[in-house]
C-alpha positions, 0 to 999 in steps of 0.5 A, spaced: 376 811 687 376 804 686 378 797 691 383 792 689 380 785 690 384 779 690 382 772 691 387 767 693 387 760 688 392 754 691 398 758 693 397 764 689 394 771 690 389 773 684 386 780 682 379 781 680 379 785 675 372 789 675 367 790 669 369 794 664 377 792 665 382 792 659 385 784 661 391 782 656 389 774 655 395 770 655 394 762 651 396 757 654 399 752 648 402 758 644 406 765 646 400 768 643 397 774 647 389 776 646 387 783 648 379 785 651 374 788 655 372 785 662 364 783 662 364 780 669 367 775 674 364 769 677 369 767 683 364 762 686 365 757 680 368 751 683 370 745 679 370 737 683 370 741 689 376 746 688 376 754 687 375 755 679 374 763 678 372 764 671 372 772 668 366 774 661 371 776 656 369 781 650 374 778 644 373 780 637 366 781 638 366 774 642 364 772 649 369 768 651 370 765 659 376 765 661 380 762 668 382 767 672 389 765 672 391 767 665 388 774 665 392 780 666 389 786 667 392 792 663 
């Protein structure tokens, strides 16, 4: 049995995906959706003094870090 964990970021509630997770990766500038496995979550990251979660995403063989915000777990 696993835990469901979910960070608040501004007003909104986000899930933290766990390691090994499928996430569905939705690009900001097209409607283009990228599909790929969780490696690991850093919700401690901040930028300019703001909450900035990022997640370590396997794509395609690459490692991509991705914000929080536009990752939705399949």
């Amino acid at each position: 049995m696993s835990e469901t964990l979910y960070i608040e970021v501004g007003k909104k509630y986000l899930r933290i995906p766990a390691k090994g997770d499928f996430l569905k990766i939705r690009s900001q500038e097209s409607q283009q959706a990228f599909y790929g496995v969780c490696m690991s979550v850093n919700t401690a990251h901040r930028v300019k003094n703001k909450r900035f979660p990022i997640v370590e995403v396997l794509v395609g063989g690459m490692i991509l870090f991705v914000p929080l915000g536009i990752i939705e777990v399949q």
